[in-house]
VEXVEXZA-854931 format. One record per residue (C-alpha): z, x, y; residue in one letter. Coordinates in steps of 0.2 Angstrom, whole numbers, plus 2048, in hexadecimal, padded with zeros to 3 digits. Example, Ala and Ser with C-alpha at 12.3 -4.5 7.8 and 13.67 -1.06 7.14 Angstrom:
% VEXVEXZA-854931
82783E7EAA/8248447FBS/
END
This chain:
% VEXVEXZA-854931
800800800X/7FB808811X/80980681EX/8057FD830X/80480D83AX/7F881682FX/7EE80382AX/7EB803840X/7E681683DX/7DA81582FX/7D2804836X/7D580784AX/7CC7F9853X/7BA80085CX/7B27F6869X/7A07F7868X/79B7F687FX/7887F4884X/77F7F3892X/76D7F6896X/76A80688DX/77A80D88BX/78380887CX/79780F878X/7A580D86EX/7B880A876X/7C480E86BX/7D680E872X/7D2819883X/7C382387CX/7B181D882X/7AA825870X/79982786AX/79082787AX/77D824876X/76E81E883X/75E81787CX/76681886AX/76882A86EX/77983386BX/77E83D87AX/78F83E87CX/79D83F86FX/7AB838879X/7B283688DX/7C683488EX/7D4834896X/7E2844892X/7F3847898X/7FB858891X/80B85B894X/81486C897X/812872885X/80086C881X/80685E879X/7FA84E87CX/80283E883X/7FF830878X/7F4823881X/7F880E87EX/7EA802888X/7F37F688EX/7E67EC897X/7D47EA897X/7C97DE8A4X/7B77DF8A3X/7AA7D78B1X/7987D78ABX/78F7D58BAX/77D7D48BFX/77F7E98C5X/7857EF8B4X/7967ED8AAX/7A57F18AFX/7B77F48A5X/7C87F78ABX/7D67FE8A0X/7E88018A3X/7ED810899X/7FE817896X/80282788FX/81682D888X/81C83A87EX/82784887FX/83283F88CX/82483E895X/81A82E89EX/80A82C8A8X/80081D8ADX/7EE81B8B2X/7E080E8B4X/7CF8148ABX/7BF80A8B5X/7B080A8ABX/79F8068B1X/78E8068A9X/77E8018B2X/76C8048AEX/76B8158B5X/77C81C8B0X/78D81C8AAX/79D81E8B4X/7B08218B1X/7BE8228BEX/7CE8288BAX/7DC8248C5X/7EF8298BFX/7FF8298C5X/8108328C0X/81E8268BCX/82A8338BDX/82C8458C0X/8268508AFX/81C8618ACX/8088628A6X/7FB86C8A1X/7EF85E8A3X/7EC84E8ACX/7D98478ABX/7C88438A5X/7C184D897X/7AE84B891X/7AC85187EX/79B85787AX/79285586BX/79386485EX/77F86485DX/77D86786EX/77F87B866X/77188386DX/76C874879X/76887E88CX/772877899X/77287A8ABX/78587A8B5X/7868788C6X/79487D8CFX/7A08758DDX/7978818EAX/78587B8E3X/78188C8D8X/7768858C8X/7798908BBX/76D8908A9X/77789089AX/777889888X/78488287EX/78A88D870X/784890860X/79189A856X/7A289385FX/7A689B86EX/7B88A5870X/7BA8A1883X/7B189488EX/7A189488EX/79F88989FX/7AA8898AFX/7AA8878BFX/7A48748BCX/79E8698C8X/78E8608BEX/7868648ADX/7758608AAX/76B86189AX/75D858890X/75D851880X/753843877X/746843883X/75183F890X/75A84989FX/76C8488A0X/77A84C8ADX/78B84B8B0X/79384B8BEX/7A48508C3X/7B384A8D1X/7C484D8D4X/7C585F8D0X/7BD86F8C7X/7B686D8B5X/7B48788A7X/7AE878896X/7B687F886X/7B1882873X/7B987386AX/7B387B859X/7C088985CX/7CF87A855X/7C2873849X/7BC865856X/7AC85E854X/7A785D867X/7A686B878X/7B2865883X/7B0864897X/7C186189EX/7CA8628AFX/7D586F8B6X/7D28828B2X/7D988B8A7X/7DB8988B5X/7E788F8BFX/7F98918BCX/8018848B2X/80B87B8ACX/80B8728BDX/81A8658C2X/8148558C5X/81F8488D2X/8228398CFX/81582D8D7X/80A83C8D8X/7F88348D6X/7E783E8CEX/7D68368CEX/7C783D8C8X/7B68348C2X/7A683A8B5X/7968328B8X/7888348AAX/7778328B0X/76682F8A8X/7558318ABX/74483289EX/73C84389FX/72B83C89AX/72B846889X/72D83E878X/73D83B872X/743843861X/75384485CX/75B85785BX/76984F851X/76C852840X/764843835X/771836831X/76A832820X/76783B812X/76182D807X/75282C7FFX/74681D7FFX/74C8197EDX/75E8157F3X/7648247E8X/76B8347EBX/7678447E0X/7718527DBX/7698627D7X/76D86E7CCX/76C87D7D7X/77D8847DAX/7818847EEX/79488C7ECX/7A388E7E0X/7B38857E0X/7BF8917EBX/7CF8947E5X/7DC8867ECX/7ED8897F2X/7FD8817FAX/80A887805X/8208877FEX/828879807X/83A87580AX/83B8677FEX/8458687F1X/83985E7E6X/8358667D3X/82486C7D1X/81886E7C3X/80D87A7BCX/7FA8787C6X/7EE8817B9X/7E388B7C5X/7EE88A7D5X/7E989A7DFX/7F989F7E7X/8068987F0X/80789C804X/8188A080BX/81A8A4820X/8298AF820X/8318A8832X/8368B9838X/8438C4833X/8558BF82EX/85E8B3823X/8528A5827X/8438AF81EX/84E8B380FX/8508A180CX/83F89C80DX/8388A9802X/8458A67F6X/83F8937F7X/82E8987F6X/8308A37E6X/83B8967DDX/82A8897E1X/81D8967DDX/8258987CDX/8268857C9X/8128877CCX/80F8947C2X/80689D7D1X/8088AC7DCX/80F8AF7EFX/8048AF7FCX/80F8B7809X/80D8B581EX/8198C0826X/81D8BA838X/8248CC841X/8288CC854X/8258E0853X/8218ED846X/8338EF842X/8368E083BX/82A8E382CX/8328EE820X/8428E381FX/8398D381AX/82C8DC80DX/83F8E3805X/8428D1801X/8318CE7F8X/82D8CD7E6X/81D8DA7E9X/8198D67D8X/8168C37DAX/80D8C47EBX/7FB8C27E8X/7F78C57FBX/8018CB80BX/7FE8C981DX/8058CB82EX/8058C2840X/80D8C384FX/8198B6856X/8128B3866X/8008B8865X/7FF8AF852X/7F08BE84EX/7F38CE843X/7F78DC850X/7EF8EC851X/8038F484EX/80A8E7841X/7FA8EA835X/7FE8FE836X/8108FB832X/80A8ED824X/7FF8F881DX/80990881EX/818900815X/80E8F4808X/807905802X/81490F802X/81E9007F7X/80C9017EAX/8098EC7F1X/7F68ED7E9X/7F38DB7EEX/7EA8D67FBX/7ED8DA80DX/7E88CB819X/7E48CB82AX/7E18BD838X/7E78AF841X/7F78A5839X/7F1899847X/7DE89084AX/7CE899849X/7D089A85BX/7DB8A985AX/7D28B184DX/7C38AF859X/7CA8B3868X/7D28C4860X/7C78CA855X/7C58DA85EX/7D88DF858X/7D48DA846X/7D58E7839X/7C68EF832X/7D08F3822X/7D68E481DX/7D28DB80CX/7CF8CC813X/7CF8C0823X/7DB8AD826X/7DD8A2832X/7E388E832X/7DC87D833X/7E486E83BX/7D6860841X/7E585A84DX/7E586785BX/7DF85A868X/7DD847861X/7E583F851X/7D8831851X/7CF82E83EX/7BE831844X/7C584484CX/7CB84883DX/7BD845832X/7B084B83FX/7B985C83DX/7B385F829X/7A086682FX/7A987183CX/7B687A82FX/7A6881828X/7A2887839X/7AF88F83BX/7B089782AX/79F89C82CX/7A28A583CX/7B28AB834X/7A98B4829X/79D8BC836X/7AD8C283FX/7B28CA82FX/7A18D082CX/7A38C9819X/7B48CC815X/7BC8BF80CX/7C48B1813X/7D68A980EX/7D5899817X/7E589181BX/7F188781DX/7E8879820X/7F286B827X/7ED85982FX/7FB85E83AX/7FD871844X/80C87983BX/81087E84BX/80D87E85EX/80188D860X/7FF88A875X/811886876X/81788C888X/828889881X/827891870X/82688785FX/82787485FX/83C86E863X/84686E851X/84B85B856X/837858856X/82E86384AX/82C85783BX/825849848X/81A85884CX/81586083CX/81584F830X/805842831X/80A831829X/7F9833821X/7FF840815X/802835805X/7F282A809X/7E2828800X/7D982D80FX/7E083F80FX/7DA8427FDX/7C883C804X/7CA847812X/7CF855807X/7C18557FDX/7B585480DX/7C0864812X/7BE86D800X/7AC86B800X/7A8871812X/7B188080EX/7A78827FFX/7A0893806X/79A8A37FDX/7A78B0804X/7B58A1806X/7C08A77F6X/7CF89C7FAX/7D688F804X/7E8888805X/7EC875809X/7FB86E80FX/80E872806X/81086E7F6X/81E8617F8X/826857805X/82084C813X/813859816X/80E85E803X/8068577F3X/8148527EDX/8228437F6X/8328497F5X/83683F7E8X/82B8467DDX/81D8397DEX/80B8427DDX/7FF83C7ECX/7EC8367EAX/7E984A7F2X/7F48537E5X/7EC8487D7X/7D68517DFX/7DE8617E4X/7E78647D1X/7D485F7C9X/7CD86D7D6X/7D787A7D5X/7D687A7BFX/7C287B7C4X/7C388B7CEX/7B48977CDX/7AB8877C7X/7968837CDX/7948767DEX/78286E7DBX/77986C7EBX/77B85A7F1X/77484D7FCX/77E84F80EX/77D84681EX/782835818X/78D82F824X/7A083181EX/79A83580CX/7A0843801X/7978497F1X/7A08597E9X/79485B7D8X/79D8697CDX/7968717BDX/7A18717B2X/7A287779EX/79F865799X/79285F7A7X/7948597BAX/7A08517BFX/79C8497D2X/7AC8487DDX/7A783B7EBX/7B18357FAX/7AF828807X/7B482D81BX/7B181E821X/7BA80C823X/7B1803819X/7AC801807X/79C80B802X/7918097F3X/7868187EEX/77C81B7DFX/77982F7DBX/7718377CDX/7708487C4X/75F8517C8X/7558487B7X/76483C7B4X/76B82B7B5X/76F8227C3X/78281F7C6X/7898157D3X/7978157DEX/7A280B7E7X/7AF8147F1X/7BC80A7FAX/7C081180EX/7C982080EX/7C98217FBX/7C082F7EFX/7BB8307DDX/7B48387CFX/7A68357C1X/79D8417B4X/78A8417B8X/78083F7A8X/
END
């Protein structure tokens, strides 16, 4: 039985708004899925309020008044945001006429608090990579540019006052008021947009907002034809064939990585996993605290049957040797090191680690990385190690928005940013994990880590035991399918966070990811992609194919796939669910 909060989740209520050309969705504040002629041109235009500590203000509608007039449409919606002891309070005035589309953001502080962030972001579609832009600044300066391919460490546009581009066979612009606009790589947190957003990064912050302070800022979209055809740059959206049925080939496109899970805190009792690749513990430091959880972590691995891999978390080089005295060298598989504040393996703790692994006879692996996003490992990977076995970093699809669709759209761009991953490394393996639907942790933190009274609010998703997260693992899994991938690590292994409740009660996840991981080193057959929310994962095994096969999407779907000179099998996936057949 789903619970009320994550039902409203899972099935959140979309407004489908038209006018003229312009067709949108609204969902809760978010204008999503802009498109113009049938055209997709923007992913989304919102509303944000960050407080002091990055955290995002959760945003209720209160109202909304429309007036569809003979000029255009017009919406009006009261939005309130909270969180964090925080509150803020705007109006959101939504126009759309013939030759363009307008929003007006208009907000007021109800009492005094601290922010990073207070407007209008615009979140660009992800295959606008490549696409040439022009920026023009508040001075008037036109600049020529393009939107990244590989994802971009740092900004690729500042200095905002109007963004220009043409897609579709149609010319584009946006315009921006109220204050200074610049655009960041989204991709970097496994976001599936660019996002142009208000306020510099180079001014100080965080800023202290009054009470009855007031910011107002507007984005106006603009259209015209060029004259030239219109084809669509996008990627197709279906991959069915005329026949109605999809084909598996035989060809292998990947292996089955090695799958791991992270020690947790619960005291729940675990079984063997056959084929478990390791079991990741984050040594907090030095002190009693990281004797406690490696001794936690070793009682777990052992109830697994699988080896440590250990994350040591050193505020200098000195603090090294002590924790590697409290390991089990001979059960630790891999061992890495990362800086408190900057989350990246530093030029000095990777010395120390190495000199002091060695001198102990560790032959494992030695890791390197980010404990944090791929944006860290991007950012820094100047300072990585040339000597080290193998490359890690993290995944959480919840950096900036814990809406359903943000979390699905960020499957394709974990490949991304494995792929680019592996061009930092130039080829070195990479040991991909954890990944979380929630950050373990508060990497921009102007305060430090997340408040102890709030850190399971923060870290936990109610999602965790729900069909949908087996569905979503699976999409995960097989993006990160990738020759040069050898292993990635999801979620803890018990606990509100892990495969198992803390009662003991396996969740629909635990139940995919145990198959997987006793298929390790298996064949992935090249499979039909680009169905909307469908997931085919065709593995070769010893006794034929067996087709794992999950549904993103709301509603029920029915698809009928076939082996490459086989029978036709259909299925019917209920929303958010997965499943799994042997093709003949």
């Amino acid at each position: 039985m789903i619970s009320a909060e994550n039902e409203s989740r899972l099935h959140a209520p979309a407004r489908t708004i038209e006018n003229g050309p312009w067709r949108l969705q609204l969902r809760g504040d978010e204008l999503a899925d802009i498109e113009y002629q049938g055209h997709p041109i923007l992913r989304a235009i919102r509303p944000v309020v960050r407080d002091h500590d990055w955290r995002t203000l959760t945003p209720e509608v209160r109202s909304v008044t429309s007036d569809d007039g003979g000029s255009g449409l017009s919406l009006r919606l009261a939005v309130g945001f909270a969180g964090f002891g925080s509150d803020y309070a705007a109006d959101l005035a939504i126009t759309l006429s013939g030759d363009g589309l307008t929003v007006a953001f208009d907000g007021t502080a109800p009492k005094d608090f601290r922010s990073n962030r207070i407007g209008l972001v615009v979140l660009h579609r992800p295959d606008d990579g490549g696409r040439r832009v022009t920026v023009t600044a508040p001075d008037g300066t036109r600049t020529e540019s393009a939107f990244p391919t590989d994802v971009s460490p740092h900004q690729p546009f500042m200095d905002i006052a109007a963004l220009a581009w043409e897609r579709d066979g149609t010319a584009y612009s946006l315009e921006f008021s109220g204050d200074v606009f610049e655009t960041e790589d989204q991709r970097n947190w496994t976001d599936a947009s660019f996002k142009t957003y208000s306020t510099p990064l180079s001014r100080p912050f965080p800023v202290s907002v009054r009470a009855g302070d007031r910011v107002q800022q507007s984005i106006r979209l603009t259209a015209a034809p060029t004259g030239q055809a219109a084809g669509s740059t996008a990627p197709s959206t279906s991959a069915e064939p005329a026949d109605g049925v999809l084909t598996v080939h035989r060809q292998a496109q990947g292996f089955i990585p090695g799958l791991g899970t992270s020690a947790s805190r619960s005291a729940a009792r675990l079984g063997v996993v056959p084929g478990l690749d390791a079991l990741t513990v984050e040594l907090p430091g030095n002190g009693p605290a990281a004797a406690e959880v490696l001794q936690h972590g070793v009682r777990q691995a052992a109830e697994l049957d699988a080896p440590l891999d250990v994350r040591i978390t050193a505020a200098s080089a000195a603090d090294i040797a002590p924790m590697l005295d409290l390991l089990p060298l001979g059960k630790v598989a891999r061992l890495g090191v990362f800086s408190s504040d900057g989350h990246v393996t530093e030029p000095d703790l990777w010395d120390e680690l190495r000199a002091e692994a060695q001198r102990r006879g560790f032959t494992g692996t030695l890791l390197a990385g980010a404990r944090s996003h791929f944006t860290e490992l991007n950012r820094r990977q100047d300072v990585l190690p040339g000597d080290a076995g193998a490359l890690t970093y993290s995944i959480t699809p919840q950096m900036h928005a814990t809406e359903v669709p943000h979390i699905v759209e960020s499957l394709p761009i974990q490949r991304l940013t494995a792929l680019n991953a592996l061009r930092i490394g130039a080829g070195k393996p990479l040991h991909i994990g954890p990944v979380t639907l929630k950050a373990r942790f508060n990497a921009v933190s102007t305060d430090g880590a997340y408040d102890p009274a709030t850190v399971e609010a923060m870290t936990t998703d109610p999602l965790q035991g729900e069909d949908f997260t087996a569905a979503w693992l699976l999409g995960s899994i097989a993006a990160l399918t990738l020759p040069g991938v050898d292993s990635v690590s999801y979620f803890e292994a018990s606990g509100p966070r892990g495969f198992i409740a803390d009662d003991g009660t396996p969740t629909p996840a635990f139940r995919l990811f145990e198959k997987l991981a006793a298929l390790r080193g298996a064949e992935v057959l090249e499979a039909p992609q680009g169905i909307p929310g469908l997931v085919l994962y065709p593995v070769s095994s010893g006794s034929g194919v067996l087709l794992f096969a999950a549904n993103l999407t709301a509603e029920p779907l029915t698809t009928a796939v076939r082996l490459e000179d086989g029978e036709t099998h259909t299925f019917d996936i209920p929303a958010w669910c997965h499943t799994a057949r042997r093709l003949d």
